[in-house]
C-alpha positions in Angstrom: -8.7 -0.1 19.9 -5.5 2.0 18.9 -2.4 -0.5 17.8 0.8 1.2 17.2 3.2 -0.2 15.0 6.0 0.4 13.6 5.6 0.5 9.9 2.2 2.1 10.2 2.2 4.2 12.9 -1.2 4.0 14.9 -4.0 2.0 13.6 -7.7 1.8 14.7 -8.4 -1.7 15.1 -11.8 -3.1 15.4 -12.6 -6.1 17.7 -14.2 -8.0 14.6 -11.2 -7.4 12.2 -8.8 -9.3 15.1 -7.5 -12.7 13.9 -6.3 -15.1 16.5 -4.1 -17.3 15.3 -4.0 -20.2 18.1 -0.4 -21.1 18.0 0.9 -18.0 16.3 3.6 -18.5 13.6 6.8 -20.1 13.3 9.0 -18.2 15.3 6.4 -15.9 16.6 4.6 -18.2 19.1 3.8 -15.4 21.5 2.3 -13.3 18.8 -1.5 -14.7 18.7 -3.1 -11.5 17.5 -3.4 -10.0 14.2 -5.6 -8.0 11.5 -5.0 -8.2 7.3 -5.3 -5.0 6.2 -4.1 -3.5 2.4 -2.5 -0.2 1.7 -0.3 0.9 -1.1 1.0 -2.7 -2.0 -2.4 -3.1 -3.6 -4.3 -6.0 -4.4 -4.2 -9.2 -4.1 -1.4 -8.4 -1.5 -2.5 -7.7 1.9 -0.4 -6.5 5.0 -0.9 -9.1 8.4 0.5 -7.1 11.4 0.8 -8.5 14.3 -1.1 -6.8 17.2 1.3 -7.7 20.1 4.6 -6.8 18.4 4.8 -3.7 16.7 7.5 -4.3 14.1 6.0 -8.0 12.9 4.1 -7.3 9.9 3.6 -10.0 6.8 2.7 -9.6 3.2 0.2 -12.4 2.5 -1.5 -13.5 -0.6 -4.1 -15.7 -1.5 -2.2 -18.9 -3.3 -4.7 -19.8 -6.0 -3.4 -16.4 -7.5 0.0 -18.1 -8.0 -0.5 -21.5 -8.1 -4.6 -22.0 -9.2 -4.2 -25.8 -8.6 -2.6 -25.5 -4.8 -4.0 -28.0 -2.3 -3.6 -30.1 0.6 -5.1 -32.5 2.4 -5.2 -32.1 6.6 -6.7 -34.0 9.1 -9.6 -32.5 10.9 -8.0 -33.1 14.1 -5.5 -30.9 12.9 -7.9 -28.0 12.2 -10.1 -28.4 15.1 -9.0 -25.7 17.5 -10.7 -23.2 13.7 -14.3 -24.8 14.6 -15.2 -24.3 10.8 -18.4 -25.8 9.8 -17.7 -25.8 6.3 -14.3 -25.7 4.1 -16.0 -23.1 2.1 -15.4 -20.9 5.9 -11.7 -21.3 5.3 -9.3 -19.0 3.8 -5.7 -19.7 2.4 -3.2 -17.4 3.1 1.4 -17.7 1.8 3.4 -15.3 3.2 5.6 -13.6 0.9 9.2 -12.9 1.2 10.5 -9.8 -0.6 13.3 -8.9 -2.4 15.2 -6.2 -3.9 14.8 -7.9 -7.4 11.3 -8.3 -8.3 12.1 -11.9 -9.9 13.6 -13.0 -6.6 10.5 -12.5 -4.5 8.7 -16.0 -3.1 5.9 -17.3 -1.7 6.3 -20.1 1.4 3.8 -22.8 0.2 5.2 -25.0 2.9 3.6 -22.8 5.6 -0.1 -21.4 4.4 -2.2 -19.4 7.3 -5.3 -21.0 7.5 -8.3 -18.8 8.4 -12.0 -19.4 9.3 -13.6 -16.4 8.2 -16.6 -16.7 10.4 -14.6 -16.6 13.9 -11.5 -15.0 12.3 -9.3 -18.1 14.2 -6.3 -19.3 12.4 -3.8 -21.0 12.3 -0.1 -21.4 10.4 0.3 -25.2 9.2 3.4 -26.7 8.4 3.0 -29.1 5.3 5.3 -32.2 5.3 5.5 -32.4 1.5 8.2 -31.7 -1.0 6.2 -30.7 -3.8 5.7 -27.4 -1.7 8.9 -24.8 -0.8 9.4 -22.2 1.6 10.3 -20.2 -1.5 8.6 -20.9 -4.5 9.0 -18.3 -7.2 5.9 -15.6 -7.1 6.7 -14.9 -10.9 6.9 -17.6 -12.2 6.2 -16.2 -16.4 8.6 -14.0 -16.6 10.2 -11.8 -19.4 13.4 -13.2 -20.9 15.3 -10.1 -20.6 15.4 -6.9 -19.0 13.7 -4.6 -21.7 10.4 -7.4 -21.9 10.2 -7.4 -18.0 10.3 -3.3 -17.8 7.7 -3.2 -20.6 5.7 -5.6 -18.8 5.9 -3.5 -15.3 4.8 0.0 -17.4 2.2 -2.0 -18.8 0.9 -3.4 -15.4 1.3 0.2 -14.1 -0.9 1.5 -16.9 -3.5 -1.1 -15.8 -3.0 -0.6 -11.8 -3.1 3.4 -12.6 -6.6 3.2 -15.1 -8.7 1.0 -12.2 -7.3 3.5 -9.5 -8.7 6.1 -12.2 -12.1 4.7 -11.9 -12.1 3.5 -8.9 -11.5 7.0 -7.5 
């Protein structure tokens, strides 16, 4: 199926790359539909664009990436509605909020996507637990100064630019 959108343009959008997210998100309750998709943002970012609202579209990343020891504890009645057989079938998901100052951009580890990966249903779950914000930092290790940090961005460059080398 074609999905236009507005920060993409048209996208071909096959059934089986379609996740349903039961409840949709907060603020977004009408919005069940959406694929994860990356483009120039690279990995381990990934674009989720909502396929009933054009303009709704989410950077997400994988949380172990920031924080390796992130975990909570649900009740299965709460995950029911993802029929997963196994935990192992679920993927973790923060949506990041950006900012003009790369230090300033955050991840919401109060409200993870939850996704079983064999029936691509989700679902966004609010965590009742302070250890977690709606903004924790993304970088976290961070250059003192201005002239470390730039250094440290050419240098990721350099890396980014040699695996696109061999990747391509």
């Amino acid at each position: 199926m074609k999905v236009e959108t507005t920060r993409f343009g048209s996208l071909d959008v096959q059934e089986d790359q379609v996740i349903t997210l039961v409840e949709g998100l907060l603020g977004f309750s009408e919005c069940t539909r959406f694929m994860l998709f990356s483009d120039e943002i690279g990995e381990p970012f990934q674009w989720m664009q909502s396929l009933d609202m054009a303009p709704l579209a989410f950077v997400v990343v994988d949380p172990a990436l920031i924080l390796p020891n992130y975990r909570f504890s649900l009740h299965k009645e709460k995950i029911k509605g993802l029929d997963a057989e196994r935990v192992e079938d679920l993927q973790v998901y923060v949506i990041v909020t950006m900012a003009a100052n790369i230090l300033d951009i955050t991840v919401n580890l109060q409200g993870p996507v939850v996704v079983n990966q064999t029936n691509l249903v989700g679902m966004q779950i609010v965590l009742n637990d302070p250890a977690f914000s709606t903004r924790h930092p993304l970088f976290t290790d961070h250059p003192d100064d201005e002239e470390q940090l730039q250094e440290q961005i050419k240098q990721e460059n350099k890396v980014a630019s040699m695996r696109v080398a061999a990747a391509g």
